[in-house]
PDB file of N, CA, C and O in Angstrom:
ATOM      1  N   UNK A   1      -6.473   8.184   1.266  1.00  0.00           N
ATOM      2  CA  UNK A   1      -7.554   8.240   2.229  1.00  0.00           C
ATOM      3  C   UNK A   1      -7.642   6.907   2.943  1.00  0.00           C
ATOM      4  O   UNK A   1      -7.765   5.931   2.203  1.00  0.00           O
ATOM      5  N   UNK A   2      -7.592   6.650   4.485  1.00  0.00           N
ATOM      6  CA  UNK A   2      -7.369   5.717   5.108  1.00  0.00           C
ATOM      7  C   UNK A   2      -9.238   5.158   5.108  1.00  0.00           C
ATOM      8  O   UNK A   2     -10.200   5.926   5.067  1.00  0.00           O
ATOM      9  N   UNK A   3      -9.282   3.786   5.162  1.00  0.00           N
ATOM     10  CA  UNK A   3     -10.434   3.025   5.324  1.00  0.00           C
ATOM     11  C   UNK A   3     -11.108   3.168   6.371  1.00  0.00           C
ATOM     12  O   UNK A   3     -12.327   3.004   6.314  1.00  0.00           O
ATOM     13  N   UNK A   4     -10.615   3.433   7.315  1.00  0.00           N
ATOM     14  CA  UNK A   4     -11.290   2.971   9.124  1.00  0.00           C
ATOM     15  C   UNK A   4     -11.891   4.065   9.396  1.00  0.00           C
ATOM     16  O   UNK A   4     -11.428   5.173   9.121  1.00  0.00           O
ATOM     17  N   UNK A   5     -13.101   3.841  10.026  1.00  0.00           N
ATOM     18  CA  UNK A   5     -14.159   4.614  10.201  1.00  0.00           C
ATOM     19  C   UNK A   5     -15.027   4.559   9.686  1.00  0.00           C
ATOM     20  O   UNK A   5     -15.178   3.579   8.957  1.00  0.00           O
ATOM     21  N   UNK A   6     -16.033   5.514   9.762  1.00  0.00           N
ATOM     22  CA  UNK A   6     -17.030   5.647   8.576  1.00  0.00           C
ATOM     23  C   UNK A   6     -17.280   7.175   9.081  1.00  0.00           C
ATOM     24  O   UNK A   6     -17.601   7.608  10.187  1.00  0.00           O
ATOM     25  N   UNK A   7     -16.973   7.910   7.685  1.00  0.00           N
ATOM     26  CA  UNK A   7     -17.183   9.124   8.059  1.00  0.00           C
ATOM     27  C   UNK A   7     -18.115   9.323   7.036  1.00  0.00           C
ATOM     28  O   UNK A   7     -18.429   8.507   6.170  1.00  0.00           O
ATOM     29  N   UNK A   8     -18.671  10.826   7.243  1.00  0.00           N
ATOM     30  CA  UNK A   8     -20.273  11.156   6.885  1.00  0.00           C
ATOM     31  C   UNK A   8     -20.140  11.182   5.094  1.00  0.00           C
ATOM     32  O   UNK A   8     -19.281  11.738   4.410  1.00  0.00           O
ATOM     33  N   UNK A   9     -21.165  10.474   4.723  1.00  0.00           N
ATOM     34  CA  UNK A   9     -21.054  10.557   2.945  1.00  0.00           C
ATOM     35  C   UNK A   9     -21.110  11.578   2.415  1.00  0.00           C
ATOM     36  O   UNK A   9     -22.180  12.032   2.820  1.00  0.00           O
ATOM     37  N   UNK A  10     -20.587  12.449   1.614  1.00  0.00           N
ATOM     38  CA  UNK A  10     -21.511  13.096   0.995  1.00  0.00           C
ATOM     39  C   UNK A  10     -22.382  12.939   0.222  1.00  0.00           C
ATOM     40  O   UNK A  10     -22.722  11.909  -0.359  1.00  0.00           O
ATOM     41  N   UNK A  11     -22.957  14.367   0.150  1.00  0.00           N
ATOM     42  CA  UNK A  11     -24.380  14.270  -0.579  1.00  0.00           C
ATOM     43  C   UNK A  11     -23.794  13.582  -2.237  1.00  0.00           C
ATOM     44  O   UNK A  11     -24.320  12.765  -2.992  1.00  0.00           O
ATOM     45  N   UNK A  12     -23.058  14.018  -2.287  1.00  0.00           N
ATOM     46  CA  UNK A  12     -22.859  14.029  -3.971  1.00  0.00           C
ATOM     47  C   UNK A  12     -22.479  12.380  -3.902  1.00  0.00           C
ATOM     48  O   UNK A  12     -23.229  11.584  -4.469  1.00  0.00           O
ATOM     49  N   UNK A  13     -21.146  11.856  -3.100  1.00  0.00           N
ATOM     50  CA  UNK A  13     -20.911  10.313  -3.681  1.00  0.00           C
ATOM     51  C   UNK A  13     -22.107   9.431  -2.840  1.00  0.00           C
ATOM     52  O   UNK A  13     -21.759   8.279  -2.581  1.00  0.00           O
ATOM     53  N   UNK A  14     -23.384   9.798  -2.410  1.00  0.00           N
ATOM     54  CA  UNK A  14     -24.051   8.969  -1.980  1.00  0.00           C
ATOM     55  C   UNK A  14     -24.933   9.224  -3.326  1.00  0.00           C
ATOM     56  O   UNK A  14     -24.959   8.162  -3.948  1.00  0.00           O
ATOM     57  N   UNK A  15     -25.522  10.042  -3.872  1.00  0.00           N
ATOM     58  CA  UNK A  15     -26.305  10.557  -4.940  1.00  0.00           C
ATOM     59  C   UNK A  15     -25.252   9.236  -6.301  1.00  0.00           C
ATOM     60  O   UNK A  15     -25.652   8.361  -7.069  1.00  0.00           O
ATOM     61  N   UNK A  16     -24.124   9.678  -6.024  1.00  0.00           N
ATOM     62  CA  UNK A  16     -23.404   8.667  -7.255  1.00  0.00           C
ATOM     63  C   UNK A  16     -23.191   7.515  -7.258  1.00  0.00           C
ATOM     64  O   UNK A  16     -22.908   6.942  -8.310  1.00  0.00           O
ATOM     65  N   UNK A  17     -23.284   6.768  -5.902  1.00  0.00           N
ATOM     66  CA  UNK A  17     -23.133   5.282  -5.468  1.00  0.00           C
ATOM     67  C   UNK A  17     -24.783   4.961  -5.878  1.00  0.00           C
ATOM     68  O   UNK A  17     -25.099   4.383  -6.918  1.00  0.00           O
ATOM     69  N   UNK A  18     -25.586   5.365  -5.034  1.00  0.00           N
ATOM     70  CA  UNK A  18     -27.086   5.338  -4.858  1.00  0.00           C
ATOM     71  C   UNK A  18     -27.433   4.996  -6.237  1.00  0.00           C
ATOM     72  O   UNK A  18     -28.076   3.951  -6.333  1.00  0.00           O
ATOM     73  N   UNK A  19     -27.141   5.682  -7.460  1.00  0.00           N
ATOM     74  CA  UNK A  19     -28.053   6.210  -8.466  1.00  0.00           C
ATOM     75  C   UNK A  19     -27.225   5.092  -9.081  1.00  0.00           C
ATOM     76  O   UNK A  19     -28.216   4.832  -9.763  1.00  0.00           O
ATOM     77  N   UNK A  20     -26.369   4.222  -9.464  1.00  0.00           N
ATOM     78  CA  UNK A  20     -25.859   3.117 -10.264  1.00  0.00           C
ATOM     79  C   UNK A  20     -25.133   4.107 -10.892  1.00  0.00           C
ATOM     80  O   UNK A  20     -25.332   4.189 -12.104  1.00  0.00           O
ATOM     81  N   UNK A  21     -24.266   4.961 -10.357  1.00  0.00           N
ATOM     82  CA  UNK A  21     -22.860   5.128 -10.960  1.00  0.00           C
ATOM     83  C   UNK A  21     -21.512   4.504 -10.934  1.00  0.00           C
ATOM     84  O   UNK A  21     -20.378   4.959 -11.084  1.00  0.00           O
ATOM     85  N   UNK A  22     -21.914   3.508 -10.735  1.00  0.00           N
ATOM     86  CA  UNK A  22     -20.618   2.411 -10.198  1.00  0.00           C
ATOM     87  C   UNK A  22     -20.203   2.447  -9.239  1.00  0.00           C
ATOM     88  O   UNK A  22     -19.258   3.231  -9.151  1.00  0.00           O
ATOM     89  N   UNK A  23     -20.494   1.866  -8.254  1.00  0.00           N
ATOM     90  CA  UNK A  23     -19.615   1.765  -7.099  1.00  0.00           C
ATOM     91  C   UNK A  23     -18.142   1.715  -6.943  1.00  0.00           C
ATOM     92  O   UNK A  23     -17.415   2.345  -6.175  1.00  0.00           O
ATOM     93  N   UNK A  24     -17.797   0.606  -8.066  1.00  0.00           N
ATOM     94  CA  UNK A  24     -16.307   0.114  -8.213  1.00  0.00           C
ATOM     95  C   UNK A  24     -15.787   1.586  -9.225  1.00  0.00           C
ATOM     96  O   UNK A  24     -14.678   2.046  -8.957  1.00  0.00           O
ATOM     97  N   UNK A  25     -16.177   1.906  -9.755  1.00  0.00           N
ATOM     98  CA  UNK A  25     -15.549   3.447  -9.946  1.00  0.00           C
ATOM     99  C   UNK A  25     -15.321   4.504  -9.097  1.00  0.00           C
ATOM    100  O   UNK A  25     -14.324   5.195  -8.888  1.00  0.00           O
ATOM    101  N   UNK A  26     -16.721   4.496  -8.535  1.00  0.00           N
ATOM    102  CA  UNK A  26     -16.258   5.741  -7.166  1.00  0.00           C
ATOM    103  C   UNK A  26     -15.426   5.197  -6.335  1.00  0.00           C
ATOM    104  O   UNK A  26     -14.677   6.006  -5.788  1.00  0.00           O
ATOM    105  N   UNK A  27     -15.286   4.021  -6.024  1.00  0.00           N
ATOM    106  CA  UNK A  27     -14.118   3.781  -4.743  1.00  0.00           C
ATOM    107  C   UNK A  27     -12.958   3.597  -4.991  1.00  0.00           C
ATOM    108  O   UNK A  27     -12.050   3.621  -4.159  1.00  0.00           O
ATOM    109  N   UNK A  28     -12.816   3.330  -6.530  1.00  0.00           N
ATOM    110  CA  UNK A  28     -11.018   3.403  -6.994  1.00  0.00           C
ATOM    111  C   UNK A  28     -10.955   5.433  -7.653  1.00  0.00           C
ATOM    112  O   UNK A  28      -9.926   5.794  -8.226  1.00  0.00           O
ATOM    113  N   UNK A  29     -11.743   6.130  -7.517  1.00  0.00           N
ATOM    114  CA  UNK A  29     -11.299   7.390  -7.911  1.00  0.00           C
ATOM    115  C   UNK A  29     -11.318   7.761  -5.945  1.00  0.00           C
ATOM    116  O   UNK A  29     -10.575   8.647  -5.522  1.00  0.00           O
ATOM    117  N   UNK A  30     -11.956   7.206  -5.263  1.00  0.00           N
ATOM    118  CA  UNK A  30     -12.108   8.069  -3.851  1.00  0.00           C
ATOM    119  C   UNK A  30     -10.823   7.197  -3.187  1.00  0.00           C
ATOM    120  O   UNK A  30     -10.119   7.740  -2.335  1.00  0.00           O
ATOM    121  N   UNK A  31     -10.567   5.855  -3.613  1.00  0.00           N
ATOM    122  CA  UNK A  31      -9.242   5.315  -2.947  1.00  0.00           C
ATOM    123  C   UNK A  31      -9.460   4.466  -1.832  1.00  0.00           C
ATOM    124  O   UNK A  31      -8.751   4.403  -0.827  1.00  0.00           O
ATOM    125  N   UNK A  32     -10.891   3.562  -2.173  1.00  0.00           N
ATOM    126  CA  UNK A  32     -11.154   2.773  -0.880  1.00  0.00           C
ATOM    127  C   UNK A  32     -11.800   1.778  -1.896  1.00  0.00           C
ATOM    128  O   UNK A  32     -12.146   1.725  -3.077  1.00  0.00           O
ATOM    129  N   UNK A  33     -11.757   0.800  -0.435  1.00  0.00           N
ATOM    130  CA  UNK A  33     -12.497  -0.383  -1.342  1.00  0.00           C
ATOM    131  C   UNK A  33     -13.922  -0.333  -1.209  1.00  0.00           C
ATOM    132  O   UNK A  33     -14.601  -0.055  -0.221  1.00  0.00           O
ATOM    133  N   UNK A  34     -14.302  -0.692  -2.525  1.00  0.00           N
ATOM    134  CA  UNK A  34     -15.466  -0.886  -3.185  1.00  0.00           C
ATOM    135  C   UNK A  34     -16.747  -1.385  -2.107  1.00  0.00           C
ATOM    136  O   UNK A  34     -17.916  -1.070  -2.333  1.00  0.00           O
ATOM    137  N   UNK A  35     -16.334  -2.210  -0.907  1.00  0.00           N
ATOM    138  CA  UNK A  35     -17.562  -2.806   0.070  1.00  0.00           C
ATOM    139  C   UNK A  35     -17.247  -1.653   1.150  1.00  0.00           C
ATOM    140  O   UNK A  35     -17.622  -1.931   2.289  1.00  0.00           O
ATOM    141  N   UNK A  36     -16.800  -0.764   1.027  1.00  0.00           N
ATOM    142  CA  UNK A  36     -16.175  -0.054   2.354  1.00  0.00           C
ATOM    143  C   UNK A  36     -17.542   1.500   1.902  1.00  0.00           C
ATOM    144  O   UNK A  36     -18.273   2.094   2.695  1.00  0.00           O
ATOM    145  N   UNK A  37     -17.403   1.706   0.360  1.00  0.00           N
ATOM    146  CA  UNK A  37     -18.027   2.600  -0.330  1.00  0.00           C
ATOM    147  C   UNK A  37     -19.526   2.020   0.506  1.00  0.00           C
ATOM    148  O   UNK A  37     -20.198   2.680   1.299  1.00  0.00           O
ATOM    149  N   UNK A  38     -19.783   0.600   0.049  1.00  0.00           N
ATOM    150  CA  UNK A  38     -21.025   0.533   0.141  1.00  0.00           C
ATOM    151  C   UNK A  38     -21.540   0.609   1.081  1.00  0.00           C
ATOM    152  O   UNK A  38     -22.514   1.359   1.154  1.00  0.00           O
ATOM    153  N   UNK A  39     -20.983  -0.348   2.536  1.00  0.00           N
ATOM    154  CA  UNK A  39     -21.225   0.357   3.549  1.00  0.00           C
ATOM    155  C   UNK A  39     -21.614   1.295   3.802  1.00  0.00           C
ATOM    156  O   UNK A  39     -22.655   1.303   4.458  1.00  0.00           O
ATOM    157  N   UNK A  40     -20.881   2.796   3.352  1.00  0.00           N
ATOM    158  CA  UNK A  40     -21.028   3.579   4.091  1.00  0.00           C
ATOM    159  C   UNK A  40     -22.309   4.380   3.362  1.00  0.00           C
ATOM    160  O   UNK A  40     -22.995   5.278   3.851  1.00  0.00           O
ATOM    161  N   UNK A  41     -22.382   3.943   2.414  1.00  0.00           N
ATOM    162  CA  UNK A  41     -24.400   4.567   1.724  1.00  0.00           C
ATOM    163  C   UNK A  41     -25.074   3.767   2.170  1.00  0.00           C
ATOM    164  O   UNK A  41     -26.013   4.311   2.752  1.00  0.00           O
ATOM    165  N   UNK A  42     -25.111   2.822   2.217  1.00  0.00           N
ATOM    166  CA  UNK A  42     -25.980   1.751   3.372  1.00  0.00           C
ATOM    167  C   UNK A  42     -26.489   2.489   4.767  1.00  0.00           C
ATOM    168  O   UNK A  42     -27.602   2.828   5.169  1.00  0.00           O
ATOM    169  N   UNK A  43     -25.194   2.574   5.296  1.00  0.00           N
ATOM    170  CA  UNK A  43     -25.458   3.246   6.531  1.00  0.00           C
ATOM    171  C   UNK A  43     -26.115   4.753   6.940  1.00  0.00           C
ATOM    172  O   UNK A  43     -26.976   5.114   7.743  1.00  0.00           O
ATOM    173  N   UNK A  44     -25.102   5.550   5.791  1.00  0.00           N
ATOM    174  CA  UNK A  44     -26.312   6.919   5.037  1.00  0.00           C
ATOM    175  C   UNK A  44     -27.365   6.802   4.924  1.00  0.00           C
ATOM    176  O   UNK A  44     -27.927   7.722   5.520  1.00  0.00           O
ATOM    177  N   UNK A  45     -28.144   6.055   4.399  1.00  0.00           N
ATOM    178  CA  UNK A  45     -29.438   5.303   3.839  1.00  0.00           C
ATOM    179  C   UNK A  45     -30.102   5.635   5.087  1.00  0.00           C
ATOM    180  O   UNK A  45     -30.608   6.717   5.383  1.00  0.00           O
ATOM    181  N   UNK A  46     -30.037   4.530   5.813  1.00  0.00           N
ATOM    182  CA  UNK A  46     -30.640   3.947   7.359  1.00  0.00           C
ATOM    183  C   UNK A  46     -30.783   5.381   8.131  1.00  0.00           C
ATOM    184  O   UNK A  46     -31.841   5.851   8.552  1.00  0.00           O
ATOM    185  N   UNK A  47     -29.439   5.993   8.226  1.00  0.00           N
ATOM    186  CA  UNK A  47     -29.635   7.796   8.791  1.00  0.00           C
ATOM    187  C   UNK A  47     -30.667   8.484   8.698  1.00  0.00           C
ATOM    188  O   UNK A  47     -31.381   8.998   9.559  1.00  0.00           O
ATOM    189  N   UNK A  48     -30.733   8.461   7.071  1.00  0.00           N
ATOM    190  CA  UNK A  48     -31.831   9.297   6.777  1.00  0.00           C
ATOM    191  C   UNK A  48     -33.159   9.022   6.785  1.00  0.00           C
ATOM    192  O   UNK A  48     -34.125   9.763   6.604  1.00  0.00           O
ATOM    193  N   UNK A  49     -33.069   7.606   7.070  1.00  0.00           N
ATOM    194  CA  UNK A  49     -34.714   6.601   7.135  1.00  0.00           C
ATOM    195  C   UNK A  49     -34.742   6.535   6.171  1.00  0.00           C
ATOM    196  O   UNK A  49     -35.788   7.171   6.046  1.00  0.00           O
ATOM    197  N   UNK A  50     -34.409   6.221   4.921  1.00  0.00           N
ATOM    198  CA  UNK A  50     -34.295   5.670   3.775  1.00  0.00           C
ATOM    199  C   UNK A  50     -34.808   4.226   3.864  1.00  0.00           C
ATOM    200  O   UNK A  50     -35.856   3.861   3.330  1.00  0.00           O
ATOM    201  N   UNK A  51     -33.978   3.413   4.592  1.00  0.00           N
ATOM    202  CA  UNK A  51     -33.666   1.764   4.759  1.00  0.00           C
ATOM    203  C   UNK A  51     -33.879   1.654   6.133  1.00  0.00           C
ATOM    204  O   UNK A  51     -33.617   2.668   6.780  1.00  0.00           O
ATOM    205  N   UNK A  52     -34.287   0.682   6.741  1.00  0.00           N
ATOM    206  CA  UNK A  52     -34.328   0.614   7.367  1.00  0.00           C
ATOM    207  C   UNK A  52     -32.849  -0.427   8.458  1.00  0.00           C
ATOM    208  O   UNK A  52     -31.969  -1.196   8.069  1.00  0.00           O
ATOM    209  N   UNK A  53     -33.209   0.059   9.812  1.00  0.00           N
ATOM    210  CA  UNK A  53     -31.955  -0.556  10.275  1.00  0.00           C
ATOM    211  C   UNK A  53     -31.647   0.295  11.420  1.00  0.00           C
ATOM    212  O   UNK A  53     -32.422   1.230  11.620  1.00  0.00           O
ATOM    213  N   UNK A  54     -30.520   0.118  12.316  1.00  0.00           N
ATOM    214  CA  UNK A  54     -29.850   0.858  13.959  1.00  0.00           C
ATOM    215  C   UNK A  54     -29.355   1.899  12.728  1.00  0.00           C
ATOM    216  O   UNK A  54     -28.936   1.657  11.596  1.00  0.00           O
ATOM    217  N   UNK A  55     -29.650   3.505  13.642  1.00  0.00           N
ATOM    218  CA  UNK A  55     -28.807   4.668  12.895  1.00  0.00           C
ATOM    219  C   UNK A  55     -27.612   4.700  13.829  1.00  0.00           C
ATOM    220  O   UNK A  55     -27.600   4.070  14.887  1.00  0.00           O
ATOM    221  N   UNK A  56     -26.668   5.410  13.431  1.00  0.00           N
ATOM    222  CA  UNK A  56     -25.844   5.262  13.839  1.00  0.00           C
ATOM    223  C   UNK A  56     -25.480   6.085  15.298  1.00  0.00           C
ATOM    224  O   UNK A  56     -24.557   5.998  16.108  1.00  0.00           O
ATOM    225  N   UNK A  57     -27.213   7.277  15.145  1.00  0.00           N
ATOM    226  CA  UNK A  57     -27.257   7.744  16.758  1.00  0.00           C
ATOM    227  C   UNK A  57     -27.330   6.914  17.529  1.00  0.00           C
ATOM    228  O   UNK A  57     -26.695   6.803  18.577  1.00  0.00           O
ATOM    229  N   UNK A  58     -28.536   5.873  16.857  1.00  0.00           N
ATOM    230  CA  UNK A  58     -29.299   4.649  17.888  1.00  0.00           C
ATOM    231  C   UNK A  58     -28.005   3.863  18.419  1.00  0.00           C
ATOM    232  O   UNK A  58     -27.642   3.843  19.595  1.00  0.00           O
ATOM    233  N   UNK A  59     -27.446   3.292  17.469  1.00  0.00           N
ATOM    234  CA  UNK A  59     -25.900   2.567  18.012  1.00  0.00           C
ATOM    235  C   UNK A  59     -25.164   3.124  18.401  1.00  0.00           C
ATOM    236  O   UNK A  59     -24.368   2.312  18.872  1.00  0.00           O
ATOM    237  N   UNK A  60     -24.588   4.714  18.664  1.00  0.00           N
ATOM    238  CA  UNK A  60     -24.150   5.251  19.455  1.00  0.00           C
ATOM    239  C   UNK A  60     -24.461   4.670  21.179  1.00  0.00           C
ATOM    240  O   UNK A  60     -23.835   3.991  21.992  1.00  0.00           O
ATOM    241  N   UNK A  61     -25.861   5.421  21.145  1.00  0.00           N
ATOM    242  CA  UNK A  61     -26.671   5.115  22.450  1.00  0.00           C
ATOM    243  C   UNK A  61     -26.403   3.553  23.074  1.00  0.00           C
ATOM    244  O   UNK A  61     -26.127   3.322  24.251  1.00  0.00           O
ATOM    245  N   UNK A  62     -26.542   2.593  22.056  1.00  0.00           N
ATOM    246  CA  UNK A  62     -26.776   1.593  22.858  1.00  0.00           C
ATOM    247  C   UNK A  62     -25.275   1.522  23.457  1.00  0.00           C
ATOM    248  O   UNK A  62     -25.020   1.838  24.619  1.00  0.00           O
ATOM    249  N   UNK A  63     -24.417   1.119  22.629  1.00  0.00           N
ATOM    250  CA  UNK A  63     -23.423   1.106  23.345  1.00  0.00           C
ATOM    251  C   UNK A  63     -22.902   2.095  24.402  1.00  0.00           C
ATOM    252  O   UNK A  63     -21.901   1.880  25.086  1.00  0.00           O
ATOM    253  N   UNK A  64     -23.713   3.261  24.479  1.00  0.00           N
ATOM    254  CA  UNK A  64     -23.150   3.933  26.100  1.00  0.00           C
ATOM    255  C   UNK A  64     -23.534   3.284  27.101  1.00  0.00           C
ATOM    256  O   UNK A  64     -22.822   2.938  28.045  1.00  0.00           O
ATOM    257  N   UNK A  65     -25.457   2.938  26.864  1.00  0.00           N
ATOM    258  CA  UNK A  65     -25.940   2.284  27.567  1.00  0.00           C
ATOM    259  C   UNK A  65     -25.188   1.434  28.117  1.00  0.00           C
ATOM    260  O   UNK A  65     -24.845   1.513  29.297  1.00  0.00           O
ATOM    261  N   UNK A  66     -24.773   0.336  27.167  1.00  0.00           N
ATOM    262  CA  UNK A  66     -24.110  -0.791  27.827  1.00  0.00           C
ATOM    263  C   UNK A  66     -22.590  -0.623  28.532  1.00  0.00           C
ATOM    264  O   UNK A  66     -21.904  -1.383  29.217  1.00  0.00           O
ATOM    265  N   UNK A  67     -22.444   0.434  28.143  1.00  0.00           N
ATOM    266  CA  UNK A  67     -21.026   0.782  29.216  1.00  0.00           C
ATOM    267  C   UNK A  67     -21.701   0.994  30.690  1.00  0.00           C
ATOM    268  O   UNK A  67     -21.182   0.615  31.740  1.00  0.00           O
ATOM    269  N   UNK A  68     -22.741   1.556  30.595  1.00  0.00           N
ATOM    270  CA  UNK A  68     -23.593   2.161  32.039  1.00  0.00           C
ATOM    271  C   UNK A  68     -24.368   0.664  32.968  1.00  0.00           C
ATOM    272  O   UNK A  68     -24.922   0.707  34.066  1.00  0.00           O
ATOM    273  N   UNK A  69     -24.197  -0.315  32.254  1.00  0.00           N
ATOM    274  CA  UNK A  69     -24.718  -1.756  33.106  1.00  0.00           C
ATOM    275  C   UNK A  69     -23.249  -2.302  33.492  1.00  0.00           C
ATOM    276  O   UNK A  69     -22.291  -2.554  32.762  1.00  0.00           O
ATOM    277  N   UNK A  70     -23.378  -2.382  34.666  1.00  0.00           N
ATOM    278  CA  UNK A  70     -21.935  -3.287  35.698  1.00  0.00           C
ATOM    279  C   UNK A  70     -22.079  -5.191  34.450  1.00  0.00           C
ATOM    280  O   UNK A  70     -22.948  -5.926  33.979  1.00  0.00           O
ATOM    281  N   UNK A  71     -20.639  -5.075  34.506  1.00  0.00           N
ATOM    282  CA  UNK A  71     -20.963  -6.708  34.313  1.00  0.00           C
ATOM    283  C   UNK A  71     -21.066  -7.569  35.844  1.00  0.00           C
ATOM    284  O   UNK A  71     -20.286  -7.571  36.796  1.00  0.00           O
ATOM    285  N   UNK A  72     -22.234  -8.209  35.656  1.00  0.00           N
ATOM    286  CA  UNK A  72     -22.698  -9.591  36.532  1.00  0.00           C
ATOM    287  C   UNK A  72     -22.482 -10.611  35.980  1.00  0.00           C
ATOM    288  O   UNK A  72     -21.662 -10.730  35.070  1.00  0.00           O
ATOM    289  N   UNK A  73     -23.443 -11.858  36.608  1.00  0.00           N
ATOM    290  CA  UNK A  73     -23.338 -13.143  36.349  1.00  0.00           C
ATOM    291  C   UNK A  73     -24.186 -13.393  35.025  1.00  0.00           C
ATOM    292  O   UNK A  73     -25.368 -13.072  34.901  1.00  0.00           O
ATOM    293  N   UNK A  74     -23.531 -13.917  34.209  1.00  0.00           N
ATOM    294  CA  UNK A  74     -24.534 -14.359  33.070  1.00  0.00           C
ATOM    295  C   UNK A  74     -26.332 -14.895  33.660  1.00  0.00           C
ATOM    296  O   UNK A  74     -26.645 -15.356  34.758  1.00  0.00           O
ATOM    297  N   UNK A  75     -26.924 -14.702  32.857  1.00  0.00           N
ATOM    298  CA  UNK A  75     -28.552 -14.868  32.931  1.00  0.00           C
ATOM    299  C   UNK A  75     -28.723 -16.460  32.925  1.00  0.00           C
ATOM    300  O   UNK A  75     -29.563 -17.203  33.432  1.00  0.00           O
ATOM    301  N   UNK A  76     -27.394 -16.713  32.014  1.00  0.00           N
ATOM    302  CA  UNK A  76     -27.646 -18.584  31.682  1.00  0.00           C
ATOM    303  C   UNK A  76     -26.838 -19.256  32.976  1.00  0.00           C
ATOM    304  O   UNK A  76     -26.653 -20.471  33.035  1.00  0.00           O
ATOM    305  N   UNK A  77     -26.486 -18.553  33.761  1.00  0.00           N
ATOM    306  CA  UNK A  77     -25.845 -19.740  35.132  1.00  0.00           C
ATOM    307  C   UNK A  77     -26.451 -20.199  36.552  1.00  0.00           C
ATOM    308  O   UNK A  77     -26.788 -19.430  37.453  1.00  0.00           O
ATOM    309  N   UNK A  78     -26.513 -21.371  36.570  1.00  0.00           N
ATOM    310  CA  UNK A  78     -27.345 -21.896  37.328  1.00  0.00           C
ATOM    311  C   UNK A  78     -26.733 -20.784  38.553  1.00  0.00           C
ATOM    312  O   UNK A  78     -27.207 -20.796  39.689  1.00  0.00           O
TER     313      UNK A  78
END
């Protein structure tokens, strides 16, 4: 299973990361590294309003947004 991305947790290894089932166990039986696991219940978390933090709709959005502003002159130039 390749690292890059973050695809959607499941219910079950977020329930098993979450609950102190070892992290460093679930990510050497799922085949990723251990901060990559956490991340991605972190970010689960925040989804569900668990934790707080940008969901990953919200950071979707912004960054369209910011595709949709022209680049100009910086704010800081005389």
């Amino acid at each position: 299973m390749g690292t890059t991305g973050s695809p959607k947790v499941s219910p079950w290894a977020w329930r098993q990361a979450s609950g102190g089932c070892g992290v460093e166990l679930l990510s050497e039986q799922l085949g990723i590294n251990p901060e990559t696991l956490r991340n991605w219940v972190t970010q689960a978390e925040v989804d569900a309003g668990d934790r707080p933090g940008t969901t990953t709709a919200e950071a979707a959005r912004i960054t369209e947004l910011e595709r949709e502003v022209p680049a100009g002159p910086s704010m800081t130039e005389g």
